[in-house]
Biopython code that builds the backbone (N, CA, C, O; Angstrom):
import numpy as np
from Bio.PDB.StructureBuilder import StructureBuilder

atoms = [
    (1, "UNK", "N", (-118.066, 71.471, 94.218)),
    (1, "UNK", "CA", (-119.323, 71.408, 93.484)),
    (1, "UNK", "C", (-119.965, 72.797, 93.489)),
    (1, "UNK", "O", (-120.157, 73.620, 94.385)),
    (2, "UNK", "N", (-120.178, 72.777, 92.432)),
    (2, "UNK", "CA", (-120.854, 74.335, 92.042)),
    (2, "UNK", "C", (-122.441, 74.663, 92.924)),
    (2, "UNK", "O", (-123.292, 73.805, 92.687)),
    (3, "UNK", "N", (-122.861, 75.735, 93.833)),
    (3, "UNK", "CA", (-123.871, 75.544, 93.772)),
    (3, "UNK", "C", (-125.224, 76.405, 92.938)),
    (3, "UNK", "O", (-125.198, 77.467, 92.317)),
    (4, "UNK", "N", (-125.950, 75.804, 93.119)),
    (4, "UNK", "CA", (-127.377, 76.566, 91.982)),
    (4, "UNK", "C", (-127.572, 77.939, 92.639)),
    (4, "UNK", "O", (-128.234, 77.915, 93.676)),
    (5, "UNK", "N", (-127.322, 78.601, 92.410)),
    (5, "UNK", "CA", (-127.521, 80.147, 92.639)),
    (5, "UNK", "C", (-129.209, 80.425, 92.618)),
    (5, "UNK", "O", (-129.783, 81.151, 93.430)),
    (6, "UNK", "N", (-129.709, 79.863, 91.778)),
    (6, "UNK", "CA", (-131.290, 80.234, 91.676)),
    (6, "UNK", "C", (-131.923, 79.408, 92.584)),
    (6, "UNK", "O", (-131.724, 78.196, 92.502)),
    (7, "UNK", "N", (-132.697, 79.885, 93.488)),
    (7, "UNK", "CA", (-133.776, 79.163, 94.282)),
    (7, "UNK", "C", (-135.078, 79.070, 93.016)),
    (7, "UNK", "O", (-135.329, 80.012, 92.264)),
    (8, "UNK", "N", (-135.717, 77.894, 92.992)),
    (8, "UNK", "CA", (-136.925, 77.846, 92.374)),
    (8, "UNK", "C", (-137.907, 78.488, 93.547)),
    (8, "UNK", "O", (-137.655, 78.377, 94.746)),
    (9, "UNK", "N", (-139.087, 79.189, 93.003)),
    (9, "UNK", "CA", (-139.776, 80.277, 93.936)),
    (9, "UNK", "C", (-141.518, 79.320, 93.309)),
    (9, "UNK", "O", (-141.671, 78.395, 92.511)),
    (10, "UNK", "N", (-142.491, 80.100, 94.118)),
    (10, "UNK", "CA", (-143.590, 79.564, 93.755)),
    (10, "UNK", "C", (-144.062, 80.375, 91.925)),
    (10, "UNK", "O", (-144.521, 81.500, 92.122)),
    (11, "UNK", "N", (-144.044, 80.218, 91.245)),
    (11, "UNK", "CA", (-144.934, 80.829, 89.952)),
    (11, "UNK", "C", (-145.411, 81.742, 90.562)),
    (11, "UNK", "O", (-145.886, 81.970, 91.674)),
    (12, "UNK", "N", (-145.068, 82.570, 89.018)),
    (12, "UNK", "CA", (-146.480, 83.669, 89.230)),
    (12, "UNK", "C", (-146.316, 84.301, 87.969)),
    (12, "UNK", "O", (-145.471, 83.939, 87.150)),
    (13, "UNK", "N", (-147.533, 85.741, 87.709)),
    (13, "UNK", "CA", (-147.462, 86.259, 86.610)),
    (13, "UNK", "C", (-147.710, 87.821, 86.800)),
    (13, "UNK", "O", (-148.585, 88.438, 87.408)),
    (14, "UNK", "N", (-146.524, 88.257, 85.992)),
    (14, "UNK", "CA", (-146.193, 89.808, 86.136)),
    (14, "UNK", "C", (-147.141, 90.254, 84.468)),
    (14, "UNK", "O", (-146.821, 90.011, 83.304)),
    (15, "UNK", "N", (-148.619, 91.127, 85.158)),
    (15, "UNK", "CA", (-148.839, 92.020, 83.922)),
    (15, "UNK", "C", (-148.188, 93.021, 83.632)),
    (15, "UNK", "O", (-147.556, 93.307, 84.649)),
    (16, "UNK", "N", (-148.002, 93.608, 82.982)),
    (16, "UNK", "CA", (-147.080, 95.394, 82.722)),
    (16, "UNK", "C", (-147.871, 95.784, 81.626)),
    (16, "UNK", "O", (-148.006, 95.073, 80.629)),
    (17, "UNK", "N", (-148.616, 97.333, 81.827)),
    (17, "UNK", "CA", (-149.594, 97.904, 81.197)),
    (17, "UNK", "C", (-149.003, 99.330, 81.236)),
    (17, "UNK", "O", (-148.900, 100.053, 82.227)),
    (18, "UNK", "N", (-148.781, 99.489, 80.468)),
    (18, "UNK", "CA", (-148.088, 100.836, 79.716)),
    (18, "UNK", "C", (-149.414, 102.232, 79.315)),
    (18, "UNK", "O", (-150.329, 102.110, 78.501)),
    (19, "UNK", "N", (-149.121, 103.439, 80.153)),
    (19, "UNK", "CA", (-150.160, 104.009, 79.545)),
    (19, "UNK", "C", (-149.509, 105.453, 78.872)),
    (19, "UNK", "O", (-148.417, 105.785, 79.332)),
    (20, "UNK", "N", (-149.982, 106.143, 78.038)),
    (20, "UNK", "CA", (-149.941, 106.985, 77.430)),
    (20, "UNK", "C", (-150.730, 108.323, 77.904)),
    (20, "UNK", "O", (-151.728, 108.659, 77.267)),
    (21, "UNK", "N", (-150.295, 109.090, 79.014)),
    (21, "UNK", "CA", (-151.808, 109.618, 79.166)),
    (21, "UNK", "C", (-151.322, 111.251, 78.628)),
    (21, "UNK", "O", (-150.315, 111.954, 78.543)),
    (22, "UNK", "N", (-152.667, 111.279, 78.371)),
    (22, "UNK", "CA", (-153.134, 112.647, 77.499)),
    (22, "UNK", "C", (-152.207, 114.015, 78.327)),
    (22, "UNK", "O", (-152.203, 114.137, 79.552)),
    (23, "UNK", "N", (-151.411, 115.025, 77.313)),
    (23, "UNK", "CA", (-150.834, 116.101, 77.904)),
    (23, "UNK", "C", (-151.637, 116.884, 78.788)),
    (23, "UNK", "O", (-152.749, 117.086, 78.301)),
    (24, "UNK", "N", (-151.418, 117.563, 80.279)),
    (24, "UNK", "CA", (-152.399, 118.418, 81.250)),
    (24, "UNK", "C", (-152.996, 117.083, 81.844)),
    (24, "UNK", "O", (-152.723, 116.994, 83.041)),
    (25, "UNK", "N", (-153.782, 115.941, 81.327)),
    (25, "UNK", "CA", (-154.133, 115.147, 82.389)),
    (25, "UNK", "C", (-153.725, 113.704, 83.479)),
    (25, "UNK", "O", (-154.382, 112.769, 83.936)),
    (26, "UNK", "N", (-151.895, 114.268, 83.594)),
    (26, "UNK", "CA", (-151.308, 113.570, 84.988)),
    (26, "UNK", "C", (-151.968, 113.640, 86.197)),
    (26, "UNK", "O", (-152.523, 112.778, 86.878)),
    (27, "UNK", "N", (-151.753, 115.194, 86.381)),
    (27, "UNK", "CA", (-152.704, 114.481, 87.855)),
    (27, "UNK", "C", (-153.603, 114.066, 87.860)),
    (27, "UNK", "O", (-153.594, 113.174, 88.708)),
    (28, "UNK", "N", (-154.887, 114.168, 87.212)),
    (28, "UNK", "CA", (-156.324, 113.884, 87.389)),
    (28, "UNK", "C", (-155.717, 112.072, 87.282)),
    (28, "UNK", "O", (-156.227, 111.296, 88.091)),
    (29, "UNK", "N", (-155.191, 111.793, 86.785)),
    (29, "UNK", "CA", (-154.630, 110.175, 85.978)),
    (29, "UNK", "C", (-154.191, 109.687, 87.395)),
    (29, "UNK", "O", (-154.765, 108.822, 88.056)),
    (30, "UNK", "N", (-153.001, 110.436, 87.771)),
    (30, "UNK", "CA", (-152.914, 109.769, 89.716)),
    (30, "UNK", "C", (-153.856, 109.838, 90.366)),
    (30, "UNK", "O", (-154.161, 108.838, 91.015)),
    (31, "UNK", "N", (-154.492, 110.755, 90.431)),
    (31, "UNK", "CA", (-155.874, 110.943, 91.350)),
    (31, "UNK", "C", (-156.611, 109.262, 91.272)),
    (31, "UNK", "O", (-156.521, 108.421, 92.167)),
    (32, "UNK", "N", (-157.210, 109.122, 90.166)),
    (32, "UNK", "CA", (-157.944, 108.053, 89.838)),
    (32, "UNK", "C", (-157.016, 106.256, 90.119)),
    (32, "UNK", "O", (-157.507, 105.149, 90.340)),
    (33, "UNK", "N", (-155.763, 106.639, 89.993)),
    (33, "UNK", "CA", (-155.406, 105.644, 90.519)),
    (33, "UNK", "C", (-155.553, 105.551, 91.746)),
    (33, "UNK", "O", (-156.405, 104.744, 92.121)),
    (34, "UNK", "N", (-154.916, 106.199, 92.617)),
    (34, "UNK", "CA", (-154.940, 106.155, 94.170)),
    (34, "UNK", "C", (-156.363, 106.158, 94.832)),
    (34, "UNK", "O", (-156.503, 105.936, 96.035)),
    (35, "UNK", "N", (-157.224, 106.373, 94.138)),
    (35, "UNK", "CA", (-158.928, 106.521, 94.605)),
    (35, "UNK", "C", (-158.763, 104.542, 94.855)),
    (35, "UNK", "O", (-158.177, 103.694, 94.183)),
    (36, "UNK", "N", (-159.557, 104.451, 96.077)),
    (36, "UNK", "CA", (-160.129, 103.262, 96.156)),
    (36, "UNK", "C", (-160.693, 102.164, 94.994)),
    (36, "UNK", "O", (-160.546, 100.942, 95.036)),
    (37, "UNK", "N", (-161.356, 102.924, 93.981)),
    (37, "UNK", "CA", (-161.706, 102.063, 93.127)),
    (37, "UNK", "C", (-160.419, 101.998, 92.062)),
    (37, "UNK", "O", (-160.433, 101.376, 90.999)),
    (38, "UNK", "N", (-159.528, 102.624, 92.483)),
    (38, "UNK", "CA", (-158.073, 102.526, 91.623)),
    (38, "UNK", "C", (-157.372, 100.946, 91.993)),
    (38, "UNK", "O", (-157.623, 99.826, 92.438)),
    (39, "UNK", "N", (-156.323, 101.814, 91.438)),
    (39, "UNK", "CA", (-154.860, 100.340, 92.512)),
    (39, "UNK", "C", (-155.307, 99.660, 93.179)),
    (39, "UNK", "O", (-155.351, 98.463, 92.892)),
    (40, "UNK", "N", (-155.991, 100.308, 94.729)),
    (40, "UNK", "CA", (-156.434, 99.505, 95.798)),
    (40, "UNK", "C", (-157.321, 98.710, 95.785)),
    (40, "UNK", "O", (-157.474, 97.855, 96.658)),
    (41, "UNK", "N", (-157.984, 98.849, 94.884)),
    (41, "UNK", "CA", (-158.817, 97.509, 94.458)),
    (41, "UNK", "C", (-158.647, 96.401, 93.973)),
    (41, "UNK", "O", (-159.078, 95.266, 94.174)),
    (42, "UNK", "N", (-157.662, 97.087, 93.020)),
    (42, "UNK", "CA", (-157.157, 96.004, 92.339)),
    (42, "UNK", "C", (-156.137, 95.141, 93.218)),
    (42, "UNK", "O", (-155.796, 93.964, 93.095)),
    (43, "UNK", "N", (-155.780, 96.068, 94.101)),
    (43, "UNK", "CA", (-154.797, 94.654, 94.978)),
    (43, "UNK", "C", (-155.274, 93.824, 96.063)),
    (43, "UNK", "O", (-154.668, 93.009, 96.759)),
    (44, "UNK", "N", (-157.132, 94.396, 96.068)),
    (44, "UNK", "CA", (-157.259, 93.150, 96.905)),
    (44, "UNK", "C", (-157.928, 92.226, 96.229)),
    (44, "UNK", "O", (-158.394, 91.311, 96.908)),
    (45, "UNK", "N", (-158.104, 92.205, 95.107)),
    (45, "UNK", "CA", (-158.798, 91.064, 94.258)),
    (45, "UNK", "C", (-157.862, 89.587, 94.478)),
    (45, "UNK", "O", (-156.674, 89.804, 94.713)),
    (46, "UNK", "N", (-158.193, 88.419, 94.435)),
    (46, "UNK", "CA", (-157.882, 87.014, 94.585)),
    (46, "UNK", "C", (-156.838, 87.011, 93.803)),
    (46, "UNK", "O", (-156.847, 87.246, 92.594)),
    (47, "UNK", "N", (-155.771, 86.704, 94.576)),
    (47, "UNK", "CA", (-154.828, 86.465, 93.559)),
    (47, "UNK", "C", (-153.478, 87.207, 92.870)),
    (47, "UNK", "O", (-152.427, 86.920, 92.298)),
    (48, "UNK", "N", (-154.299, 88.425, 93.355)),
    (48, "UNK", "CA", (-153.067, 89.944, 93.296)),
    (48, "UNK", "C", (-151.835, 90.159, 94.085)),
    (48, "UNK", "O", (-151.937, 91.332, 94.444)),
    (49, "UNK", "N", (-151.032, 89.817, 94.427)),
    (49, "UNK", "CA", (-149.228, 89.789, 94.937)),
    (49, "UNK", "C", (-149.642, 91.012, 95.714)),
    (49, "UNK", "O", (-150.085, 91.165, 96.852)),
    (50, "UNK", "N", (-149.259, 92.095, 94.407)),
    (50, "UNK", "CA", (-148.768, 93.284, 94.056)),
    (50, "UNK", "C", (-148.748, 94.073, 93.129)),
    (50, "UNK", "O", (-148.506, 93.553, 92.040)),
    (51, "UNK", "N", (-148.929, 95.267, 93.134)),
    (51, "UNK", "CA", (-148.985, 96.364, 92.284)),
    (51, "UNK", "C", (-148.443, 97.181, 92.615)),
    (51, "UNK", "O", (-148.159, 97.371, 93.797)),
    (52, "UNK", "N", (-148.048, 98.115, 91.425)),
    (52, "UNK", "CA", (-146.684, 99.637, 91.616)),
    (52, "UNK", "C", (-146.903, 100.011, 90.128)),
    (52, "UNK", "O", (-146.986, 99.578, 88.979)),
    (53, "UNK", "N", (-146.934, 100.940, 90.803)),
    (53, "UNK", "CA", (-147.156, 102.101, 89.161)),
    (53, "UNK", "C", (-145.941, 103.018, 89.280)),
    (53, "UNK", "O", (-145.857, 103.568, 90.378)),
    (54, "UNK", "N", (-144.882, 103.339, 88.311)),
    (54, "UNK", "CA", (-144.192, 104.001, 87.869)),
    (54, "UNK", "C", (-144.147, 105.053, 86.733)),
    (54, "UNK", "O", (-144.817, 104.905, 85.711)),
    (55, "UNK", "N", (-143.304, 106.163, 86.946)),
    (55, "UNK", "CA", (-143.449, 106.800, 85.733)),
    (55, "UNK", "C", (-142.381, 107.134, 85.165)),
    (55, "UNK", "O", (-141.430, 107.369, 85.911)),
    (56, "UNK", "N", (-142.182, 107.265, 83.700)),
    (56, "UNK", "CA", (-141.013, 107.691, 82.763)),
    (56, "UNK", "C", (-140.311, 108.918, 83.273)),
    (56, "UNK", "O", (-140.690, 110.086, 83.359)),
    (57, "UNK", "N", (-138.875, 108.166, 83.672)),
    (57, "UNK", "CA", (-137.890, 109.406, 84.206)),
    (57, "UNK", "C", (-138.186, 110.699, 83.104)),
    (57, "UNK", "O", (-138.453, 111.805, 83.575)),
    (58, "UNK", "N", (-138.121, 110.493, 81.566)),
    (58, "UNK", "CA", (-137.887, 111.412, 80.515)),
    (58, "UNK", "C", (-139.161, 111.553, 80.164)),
    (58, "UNK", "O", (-139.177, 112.415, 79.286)),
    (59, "UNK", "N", (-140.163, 111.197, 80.362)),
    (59, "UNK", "CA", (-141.321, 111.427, 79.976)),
    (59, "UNK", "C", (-142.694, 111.188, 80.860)),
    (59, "UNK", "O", (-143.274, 110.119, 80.672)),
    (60, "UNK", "N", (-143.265, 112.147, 81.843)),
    (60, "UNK", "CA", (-144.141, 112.027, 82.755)),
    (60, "UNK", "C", (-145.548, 111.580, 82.342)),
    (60, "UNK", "O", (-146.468, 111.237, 83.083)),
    (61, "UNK", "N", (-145.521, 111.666, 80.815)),
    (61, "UNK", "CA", (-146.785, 111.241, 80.601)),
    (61, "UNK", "C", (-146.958, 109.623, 80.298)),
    (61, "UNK", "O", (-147.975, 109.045, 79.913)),
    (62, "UNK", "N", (-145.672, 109.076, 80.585)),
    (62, "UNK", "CA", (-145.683, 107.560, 79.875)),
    (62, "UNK", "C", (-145.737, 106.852, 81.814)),
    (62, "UNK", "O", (-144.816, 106.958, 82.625)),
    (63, "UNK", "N", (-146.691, 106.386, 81.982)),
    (63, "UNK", "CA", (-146.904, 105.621, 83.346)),
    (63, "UNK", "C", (-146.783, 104.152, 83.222)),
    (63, "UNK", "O", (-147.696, 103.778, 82.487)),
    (64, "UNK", "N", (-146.082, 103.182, 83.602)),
    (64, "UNK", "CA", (-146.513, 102.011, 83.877)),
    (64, "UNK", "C", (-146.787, 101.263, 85.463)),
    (64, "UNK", "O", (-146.255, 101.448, 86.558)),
    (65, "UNK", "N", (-147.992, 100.250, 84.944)),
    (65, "UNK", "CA", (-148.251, 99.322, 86.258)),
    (65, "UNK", "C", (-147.845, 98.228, 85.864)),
    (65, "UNK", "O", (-148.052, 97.732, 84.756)),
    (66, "UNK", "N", (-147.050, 97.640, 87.021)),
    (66, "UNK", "CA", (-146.898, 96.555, 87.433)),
    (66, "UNK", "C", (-147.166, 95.745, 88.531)),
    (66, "UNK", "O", (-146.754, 95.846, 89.687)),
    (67, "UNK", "N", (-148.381, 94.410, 87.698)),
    (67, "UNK", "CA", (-149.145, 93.761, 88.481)),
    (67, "UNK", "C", (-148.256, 92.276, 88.738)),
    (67, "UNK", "O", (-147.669, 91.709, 87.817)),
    (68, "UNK", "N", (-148.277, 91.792, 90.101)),
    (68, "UNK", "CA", (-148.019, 90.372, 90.414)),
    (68, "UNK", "C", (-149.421, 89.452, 90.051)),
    (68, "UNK", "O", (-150.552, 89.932, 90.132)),
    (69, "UNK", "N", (-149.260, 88.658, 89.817)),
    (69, "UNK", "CA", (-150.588, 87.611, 90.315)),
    (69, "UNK", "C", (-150.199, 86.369, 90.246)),
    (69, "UNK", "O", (-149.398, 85.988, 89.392)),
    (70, "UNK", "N", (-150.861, 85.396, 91.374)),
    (70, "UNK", "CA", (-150.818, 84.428, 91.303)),
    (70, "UNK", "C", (-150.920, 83.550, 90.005)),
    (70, "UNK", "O", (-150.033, 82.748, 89.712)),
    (71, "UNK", "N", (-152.187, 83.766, 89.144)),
    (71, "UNK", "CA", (-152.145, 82.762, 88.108)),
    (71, "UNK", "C", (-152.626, 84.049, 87.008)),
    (71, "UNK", "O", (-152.823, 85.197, 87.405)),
    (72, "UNK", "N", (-152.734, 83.729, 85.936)),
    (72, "UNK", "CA", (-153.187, 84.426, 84.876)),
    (72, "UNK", "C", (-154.584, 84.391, 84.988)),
    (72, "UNK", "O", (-155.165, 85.461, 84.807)),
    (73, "UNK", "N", (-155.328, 83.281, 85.277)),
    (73, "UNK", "CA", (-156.663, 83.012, 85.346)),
    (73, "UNK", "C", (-157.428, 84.188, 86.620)),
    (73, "UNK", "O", (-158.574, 84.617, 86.759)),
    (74, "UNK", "N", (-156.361, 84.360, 87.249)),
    (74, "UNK", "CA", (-156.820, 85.790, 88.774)),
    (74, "UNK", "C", (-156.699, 86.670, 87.923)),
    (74, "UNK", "O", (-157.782, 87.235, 87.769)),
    (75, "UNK", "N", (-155.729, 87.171, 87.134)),
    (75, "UNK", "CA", (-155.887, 88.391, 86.369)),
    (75, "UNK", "C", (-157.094, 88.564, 85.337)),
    (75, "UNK", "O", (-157.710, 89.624, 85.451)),
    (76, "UNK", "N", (-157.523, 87.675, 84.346)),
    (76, "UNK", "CA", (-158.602, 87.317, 83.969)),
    (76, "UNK", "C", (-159.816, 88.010, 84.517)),
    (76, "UNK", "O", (-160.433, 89.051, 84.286)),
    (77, "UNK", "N", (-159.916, 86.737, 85.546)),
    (77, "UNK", "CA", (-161.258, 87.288, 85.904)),
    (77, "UNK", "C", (-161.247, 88.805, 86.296)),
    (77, "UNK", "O", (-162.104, 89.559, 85.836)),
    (78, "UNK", "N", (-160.291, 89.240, 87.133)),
    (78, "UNK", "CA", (-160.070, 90.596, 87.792)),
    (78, "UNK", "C", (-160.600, 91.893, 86.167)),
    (78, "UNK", "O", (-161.385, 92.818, 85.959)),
    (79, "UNK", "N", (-159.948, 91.408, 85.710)),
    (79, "UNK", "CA", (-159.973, 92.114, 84.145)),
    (79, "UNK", "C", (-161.413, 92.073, 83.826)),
    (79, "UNK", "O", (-162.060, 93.113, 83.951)),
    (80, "UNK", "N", (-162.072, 90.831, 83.371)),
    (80, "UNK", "CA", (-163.301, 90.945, 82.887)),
    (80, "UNK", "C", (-164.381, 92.073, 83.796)),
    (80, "UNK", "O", (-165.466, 92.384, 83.304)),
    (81, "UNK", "N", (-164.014, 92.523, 84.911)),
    (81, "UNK", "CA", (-164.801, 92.838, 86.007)),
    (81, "UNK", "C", (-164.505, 94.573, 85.560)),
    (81, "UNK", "O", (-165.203, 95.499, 85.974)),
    (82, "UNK", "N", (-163.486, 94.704, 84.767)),
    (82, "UNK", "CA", (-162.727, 96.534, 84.710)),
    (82, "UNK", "C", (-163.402, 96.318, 83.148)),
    (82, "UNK", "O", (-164.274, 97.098, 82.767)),
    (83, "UNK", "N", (-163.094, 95.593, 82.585)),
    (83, "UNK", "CA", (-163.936, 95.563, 81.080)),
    (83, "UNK", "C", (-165.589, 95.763, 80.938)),
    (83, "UNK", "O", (-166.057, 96.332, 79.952)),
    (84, "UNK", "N", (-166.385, 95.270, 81.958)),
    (84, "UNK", "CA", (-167.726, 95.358, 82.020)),
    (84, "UNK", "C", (-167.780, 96.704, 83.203)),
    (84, "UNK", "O", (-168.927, 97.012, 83.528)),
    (85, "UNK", "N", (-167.136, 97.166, 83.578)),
    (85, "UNK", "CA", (-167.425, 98.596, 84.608)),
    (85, "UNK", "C", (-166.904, 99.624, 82.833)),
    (85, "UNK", "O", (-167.389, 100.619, 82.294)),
    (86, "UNK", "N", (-166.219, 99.086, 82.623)),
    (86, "UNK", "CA", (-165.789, 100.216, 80.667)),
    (86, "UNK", "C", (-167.627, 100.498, 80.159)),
    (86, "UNK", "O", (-168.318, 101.515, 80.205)),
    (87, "UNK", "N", (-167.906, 99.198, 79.732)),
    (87, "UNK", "CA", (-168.556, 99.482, 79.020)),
    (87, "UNK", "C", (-170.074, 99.692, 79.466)),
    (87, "UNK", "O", (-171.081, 99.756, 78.761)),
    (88, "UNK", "N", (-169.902, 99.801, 81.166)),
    (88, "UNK", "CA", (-171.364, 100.024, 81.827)),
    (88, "UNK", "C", (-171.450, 101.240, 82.152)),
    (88, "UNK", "O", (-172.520, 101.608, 82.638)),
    (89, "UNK", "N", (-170.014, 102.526, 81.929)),
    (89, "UNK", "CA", (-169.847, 103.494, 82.141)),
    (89, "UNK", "C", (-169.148, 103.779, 83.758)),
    (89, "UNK", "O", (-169.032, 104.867, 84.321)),
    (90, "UNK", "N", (-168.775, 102.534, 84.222)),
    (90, "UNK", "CA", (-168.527, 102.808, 85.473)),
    (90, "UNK", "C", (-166.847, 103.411, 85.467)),
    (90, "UNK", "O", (-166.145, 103.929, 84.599)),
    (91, "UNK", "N", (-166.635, 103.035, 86.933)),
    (91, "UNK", "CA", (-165.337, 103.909, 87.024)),
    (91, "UNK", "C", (-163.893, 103.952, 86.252)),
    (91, "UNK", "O", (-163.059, 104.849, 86.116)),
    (92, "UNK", "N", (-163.961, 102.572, 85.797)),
    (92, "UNK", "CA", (-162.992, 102.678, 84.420)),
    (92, "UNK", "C", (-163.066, 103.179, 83.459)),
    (92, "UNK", "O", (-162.080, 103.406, 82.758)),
    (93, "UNK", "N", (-164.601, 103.589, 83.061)),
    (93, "UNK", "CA", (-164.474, 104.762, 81.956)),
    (93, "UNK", "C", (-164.119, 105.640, 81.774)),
    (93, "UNK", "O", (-163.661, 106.088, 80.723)),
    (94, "UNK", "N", (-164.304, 106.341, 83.246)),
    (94, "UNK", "CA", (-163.488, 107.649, 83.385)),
    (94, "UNK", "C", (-162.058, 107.871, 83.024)),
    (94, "UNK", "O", (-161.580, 108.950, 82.674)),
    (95, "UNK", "N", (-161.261, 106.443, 83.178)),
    (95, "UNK", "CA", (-160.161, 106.395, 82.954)),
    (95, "UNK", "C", (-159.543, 107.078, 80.962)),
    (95, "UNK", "O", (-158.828, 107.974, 80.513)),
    (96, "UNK", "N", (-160.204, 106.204, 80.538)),
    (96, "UNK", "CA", (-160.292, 106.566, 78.912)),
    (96, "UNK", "C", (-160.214, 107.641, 78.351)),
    (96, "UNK", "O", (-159.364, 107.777, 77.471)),
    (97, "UNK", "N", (-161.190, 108.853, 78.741)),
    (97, "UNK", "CA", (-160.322, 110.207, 77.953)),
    (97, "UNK", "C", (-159.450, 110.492, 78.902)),
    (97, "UNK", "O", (-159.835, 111.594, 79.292)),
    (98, "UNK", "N", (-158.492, 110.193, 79.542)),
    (98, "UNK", "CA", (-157.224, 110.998, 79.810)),
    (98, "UNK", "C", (-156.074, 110.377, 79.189)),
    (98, "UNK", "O", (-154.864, 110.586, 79.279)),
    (99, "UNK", "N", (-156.675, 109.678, 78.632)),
    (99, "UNK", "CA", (-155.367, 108.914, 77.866)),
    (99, "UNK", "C", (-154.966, 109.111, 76.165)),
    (99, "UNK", "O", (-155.847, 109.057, 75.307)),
    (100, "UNK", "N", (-154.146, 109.242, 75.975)),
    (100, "UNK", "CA", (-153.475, 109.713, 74.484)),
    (100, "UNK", "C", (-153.614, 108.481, 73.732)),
    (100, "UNK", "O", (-153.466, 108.737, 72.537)),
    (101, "UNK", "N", (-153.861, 107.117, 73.958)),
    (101, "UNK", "CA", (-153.825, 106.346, 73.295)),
    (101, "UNK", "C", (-154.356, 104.865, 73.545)),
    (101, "UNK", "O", (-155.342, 105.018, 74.266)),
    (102, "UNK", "N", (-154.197, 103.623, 73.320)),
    (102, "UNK", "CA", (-154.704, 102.920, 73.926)),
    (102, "UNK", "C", (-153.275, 102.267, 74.866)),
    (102, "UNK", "O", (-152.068, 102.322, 74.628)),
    (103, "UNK", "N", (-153.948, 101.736, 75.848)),
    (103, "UNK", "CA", (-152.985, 100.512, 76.380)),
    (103, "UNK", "C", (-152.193, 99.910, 76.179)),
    (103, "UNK", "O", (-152.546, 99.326, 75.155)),
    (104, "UNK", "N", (-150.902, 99.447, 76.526)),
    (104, "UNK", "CA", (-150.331, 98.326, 76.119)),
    (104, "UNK", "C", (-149.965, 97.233, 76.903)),
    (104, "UNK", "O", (-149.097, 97.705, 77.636)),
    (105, "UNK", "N", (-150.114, 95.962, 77.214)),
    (105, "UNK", "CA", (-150.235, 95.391, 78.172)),
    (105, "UNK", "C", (-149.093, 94.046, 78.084)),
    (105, "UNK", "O", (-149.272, 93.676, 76.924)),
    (106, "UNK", "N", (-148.440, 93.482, 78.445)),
    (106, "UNK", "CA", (-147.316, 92.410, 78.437)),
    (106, "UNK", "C", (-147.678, 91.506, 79.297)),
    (106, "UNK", "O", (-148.330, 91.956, 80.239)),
    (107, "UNK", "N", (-147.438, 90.140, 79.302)),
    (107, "UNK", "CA", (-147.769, 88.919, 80.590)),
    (107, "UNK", "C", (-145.942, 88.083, 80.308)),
    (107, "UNK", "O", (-145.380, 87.547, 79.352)),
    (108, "UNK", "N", (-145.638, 88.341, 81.502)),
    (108, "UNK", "CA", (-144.369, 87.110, 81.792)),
    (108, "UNK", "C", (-144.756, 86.572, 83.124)),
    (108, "UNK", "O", (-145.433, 87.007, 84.056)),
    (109, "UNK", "N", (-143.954, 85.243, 82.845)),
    (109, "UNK", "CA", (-143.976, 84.096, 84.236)),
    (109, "UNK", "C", (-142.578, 84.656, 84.788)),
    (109, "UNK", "O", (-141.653, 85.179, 84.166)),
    (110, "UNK", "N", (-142.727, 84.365, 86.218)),
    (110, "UNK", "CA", (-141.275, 84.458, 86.797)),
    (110, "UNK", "C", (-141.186, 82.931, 87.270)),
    (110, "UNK", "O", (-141.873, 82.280, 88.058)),
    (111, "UNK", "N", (-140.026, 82.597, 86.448)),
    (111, "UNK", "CA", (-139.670, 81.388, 86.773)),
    (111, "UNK", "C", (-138.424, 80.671, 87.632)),
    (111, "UNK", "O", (-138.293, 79.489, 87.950)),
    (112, "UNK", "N", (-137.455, 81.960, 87.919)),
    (112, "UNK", "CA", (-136.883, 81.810, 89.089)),
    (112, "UNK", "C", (-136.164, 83.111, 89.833)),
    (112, "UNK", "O", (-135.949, 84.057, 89.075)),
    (113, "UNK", "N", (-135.876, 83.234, 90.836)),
    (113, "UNK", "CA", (-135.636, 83.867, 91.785)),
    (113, "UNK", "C", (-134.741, 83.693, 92.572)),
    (113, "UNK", "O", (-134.736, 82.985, 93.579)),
    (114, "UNK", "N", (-133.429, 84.749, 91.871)),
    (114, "UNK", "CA", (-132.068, 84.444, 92.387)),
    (114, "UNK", "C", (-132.117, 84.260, 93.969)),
    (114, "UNK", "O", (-132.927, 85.020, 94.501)),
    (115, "UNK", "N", (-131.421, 83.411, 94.844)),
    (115, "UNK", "CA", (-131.465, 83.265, 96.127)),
    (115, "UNK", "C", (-130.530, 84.248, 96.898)),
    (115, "UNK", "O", (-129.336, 84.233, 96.601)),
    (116, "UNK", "N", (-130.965, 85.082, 97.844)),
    (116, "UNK", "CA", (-129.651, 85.548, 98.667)),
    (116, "UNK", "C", (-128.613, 85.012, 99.487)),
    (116, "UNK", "O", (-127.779, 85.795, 99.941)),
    (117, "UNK", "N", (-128.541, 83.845, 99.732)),
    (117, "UNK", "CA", (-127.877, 82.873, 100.099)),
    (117, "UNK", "C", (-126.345, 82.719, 99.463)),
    (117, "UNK", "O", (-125.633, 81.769, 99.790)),
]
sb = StructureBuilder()
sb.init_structure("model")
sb.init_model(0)
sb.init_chain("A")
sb.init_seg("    ")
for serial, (resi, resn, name, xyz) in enumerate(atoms, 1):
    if name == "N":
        sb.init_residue(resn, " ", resi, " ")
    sb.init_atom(name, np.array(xyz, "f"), 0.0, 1.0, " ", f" {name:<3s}", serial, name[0])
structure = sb.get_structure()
């Protein structure tokens, strides 16, 4: 009898947010991530796994994050909270001119999780 190779795992939801940032402003762009009100905030919000930001082997200005979260509804709220610091001028604004373009953002479920077994 064959066995199931995939363990079923608990749900969850992987954001991936693609950024574009403006030529000359990489570092200032890491800086602001790694600042407390960066990444690290964002990973202790309700609901957050994990986060990792990567960057384009061929292209240093193309960065992506990749967020875990428990439900979509944790990312949500987490979000509405970086959307109203945008438009109150707070620390996500700063984020905005270093960037060449806008955002691009993706949501998948992981629905299973090959077993090492």
């Amino acid at each position: 009898m064959a066995r199931n190779i995939f363990k079923k795992e608990r749900m969850a939801v992987i954001t991936s947010i693609e950024f574009l940032v403006a030529e000359g402003n990489e570092s200032k762009f890491h800086e602001m991530m790694r600042d407390p009100k960066g990444l690290p905030l964002t990973r202790s919000q309700k609901g957050c796994q994990r986060v990792e930001m990567s960057v384009d082997i061929e292209d240093s200005n193309r960065v992506f994050l990749t967020e875990v979260w428990d439900e979509k509804n944790d990312f949500d709220a987490y979000f509405a909270t970086r959307v109203k610091e945008l438009e109150e001028g707070g620390f996500f604004s700063k984020l905005v001119p270093l960037l060449a373009g806008e955002p691009k953002m993706t949501f998948s479920e992981i629905k299973y999780i090959p077993s090492p077994e």
